[in-house]
N, C-alpha and C positions, 0 to 999 in steps of 0.2 A: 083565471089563469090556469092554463095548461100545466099540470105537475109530468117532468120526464123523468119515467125511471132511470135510476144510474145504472143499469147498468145496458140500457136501449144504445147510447155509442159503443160499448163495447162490441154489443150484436153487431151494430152497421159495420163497426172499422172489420169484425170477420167476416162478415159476410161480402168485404168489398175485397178483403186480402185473399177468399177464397175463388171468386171471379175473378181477380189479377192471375191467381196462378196455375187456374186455369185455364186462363186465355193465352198463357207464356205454354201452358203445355202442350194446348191444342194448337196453336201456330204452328210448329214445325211439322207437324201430322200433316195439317192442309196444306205446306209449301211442297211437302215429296209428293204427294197425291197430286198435286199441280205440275210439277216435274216431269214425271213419268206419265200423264198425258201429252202433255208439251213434245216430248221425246216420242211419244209415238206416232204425234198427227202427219209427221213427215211422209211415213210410210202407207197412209192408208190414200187407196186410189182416186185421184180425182175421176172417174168415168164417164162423166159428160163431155168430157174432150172429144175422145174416142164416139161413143156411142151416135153422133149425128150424123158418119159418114161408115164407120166399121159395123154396124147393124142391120143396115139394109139391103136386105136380097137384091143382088143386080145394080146396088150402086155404082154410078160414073159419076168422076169428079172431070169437069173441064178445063179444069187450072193447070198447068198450063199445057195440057192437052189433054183430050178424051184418054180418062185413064180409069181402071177397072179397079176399083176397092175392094179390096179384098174383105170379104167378113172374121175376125179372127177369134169368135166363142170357141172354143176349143181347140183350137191352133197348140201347137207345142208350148209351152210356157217357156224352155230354153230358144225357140225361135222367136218369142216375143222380143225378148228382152234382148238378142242378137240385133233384131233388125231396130231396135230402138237407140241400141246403143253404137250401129252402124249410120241411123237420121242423124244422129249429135256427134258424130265426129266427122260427117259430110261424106263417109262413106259410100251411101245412097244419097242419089237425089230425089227430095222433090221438097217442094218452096214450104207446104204448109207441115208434112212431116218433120222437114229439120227444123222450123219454127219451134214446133210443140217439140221434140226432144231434146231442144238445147237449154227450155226451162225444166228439164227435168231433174232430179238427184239419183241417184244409184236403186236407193232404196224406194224412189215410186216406180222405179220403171220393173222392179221386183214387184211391187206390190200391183202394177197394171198386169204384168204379164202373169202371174198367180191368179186373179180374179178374172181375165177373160181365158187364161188355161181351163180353170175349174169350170166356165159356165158353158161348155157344150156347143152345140148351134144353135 
């Protein structure tokens, strides 16, 4: 027969009370840290949207007529955001433009037109 030292549960029950209040500490650490990703992802640019028709030199879209894409790498960052924010309230027409800016928020269409402002031609 196994003899248990007395005082081996004293060890466990601290060593389990020091893992409980750790893990009560560490919780709210990882819940802001989770937060403030969460809060950010809004704003970071989808760019695959854009990039299959606003990248290519000489692109024509034929929707719905022969129409001249414009490339917008380095376009004004406040013209970005004008004309996007003119697709989503039907200001401008056109079918696949106001598609894609009526799913947009404030803060992507900031975050599109900053990231194709900065990147040049």
């Amino acid at each position: 027969m196994t003899r248990i030292p007395p005082r081996a549960p004293v060890k466990a029950a601290l060593v389990l009370a020091l893992a409980l209040t750790a893990g009560v500490a560490v919780a709210p650490i990882q819940v802001v840290a989770q937060d403030k990703s969460v809060a950010a992802a809004p704003a970071k640019p989808n760019v695959s949207m854009c990039t299959g028709c606003h990248t290519i030199p000489g692109y024509q879209a034929s929707f719905p007529r022969v129409y001249h894409v414009p490339k917008i790498g380095g376009q004004s960052v406040k013209y970005i955001e004008n004309a996007l924010m003119e697709y989503r309230k039907g200001e401008r027409s056109h079918p696949t433009m106001t598609a894609i800016a009526a799913q947009l928020s404030d803060a992507q269409i900031a975050a599109l037109a900053a990231y194709y402002g900065a990147r040049g031609n």
